[in-house]
N, C-alpha and C positions, 0 to 999 in steps of 0.2 A: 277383849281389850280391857285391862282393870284400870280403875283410879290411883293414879299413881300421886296426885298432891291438891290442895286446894287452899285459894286465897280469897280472902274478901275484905274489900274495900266498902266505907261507910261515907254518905256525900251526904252533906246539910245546905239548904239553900230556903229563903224567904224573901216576901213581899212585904212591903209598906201597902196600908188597906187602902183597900180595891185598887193594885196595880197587878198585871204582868209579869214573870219574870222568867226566863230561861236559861240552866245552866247545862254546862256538858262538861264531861273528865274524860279523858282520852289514857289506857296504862297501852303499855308497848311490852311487846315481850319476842325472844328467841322464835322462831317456826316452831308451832308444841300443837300438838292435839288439845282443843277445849272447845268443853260445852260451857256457856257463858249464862247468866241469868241475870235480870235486876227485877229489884220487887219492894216495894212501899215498906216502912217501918214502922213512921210515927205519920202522926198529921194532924195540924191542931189550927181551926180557922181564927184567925182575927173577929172581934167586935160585933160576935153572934150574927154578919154576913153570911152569905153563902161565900165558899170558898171552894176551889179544883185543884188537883194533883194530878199529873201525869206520867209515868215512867218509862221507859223507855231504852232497846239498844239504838243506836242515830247510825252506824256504820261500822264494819271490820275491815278489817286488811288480812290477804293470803298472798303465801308465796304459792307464785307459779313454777314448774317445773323449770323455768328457762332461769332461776331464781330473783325476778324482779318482784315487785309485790304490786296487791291491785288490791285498791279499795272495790267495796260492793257498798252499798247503797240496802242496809236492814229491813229498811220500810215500818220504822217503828215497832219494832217489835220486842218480846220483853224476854225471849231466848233466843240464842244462835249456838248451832255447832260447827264446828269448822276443822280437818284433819292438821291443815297447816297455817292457821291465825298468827299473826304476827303483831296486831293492836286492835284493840274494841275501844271505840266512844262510845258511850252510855250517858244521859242525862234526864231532868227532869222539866216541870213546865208546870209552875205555879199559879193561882191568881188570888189573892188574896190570904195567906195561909204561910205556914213553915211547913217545911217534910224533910224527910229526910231517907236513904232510898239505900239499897244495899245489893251492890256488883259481885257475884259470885263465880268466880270461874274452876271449874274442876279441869286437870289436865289426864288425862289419858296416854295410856303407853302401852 
């Protein structure tokens, strides 16, 4: 099965010092074979605090054979592959800090 394309998306998200903060990007796509990946860029703490990054896939969706689609539940994890993905959410989970995180999906044929 070769690599037949690939895309990546770049996500920026920060905190006010020492708060919380959680975001997530959801991309949708056609039923396509991808292996999906996210993985930390940058990351710079505020006010010489400690500071946390966290990255993250949050959940995909596959078509079933009946063609309705079902989310699955990633369980945090920072790869998924999947024959017939149909959307990946992916996010991050800050505290005190900027990051910025980058979604790679390669499509397979």
């Amino acid at each position: 099965m070769p690599l037949i394309g690939e895309q990546a998306w770049w996500a920026d998200a920060w905190t006010g010092a020492n708060n919380n903060y959680t975001a997530s990007w959801t991309i949708e796509m056609p039923p396509t074979a991808v292996f999906a990946k996210v993985s930390p860029v940058f990351y710079m703490e505020y006010s010489g605090n400690i500071g946390m990054m966290g990255v993250r896939i949050t959940s995909f969706r596959r078509r079933r054979p009946d063609d309705s689609d079902e989310t699955v539940n990633a369980g945090m994890v920072p790869a998924v592959w999947e024959p017939r993905m149909t959307s990946i959410t992916y996010g991050m989970t800050l505290y005190n800090c900027q990051g910025r995180i980058l979604c790679d999906l390669g499509f397979w044929g």
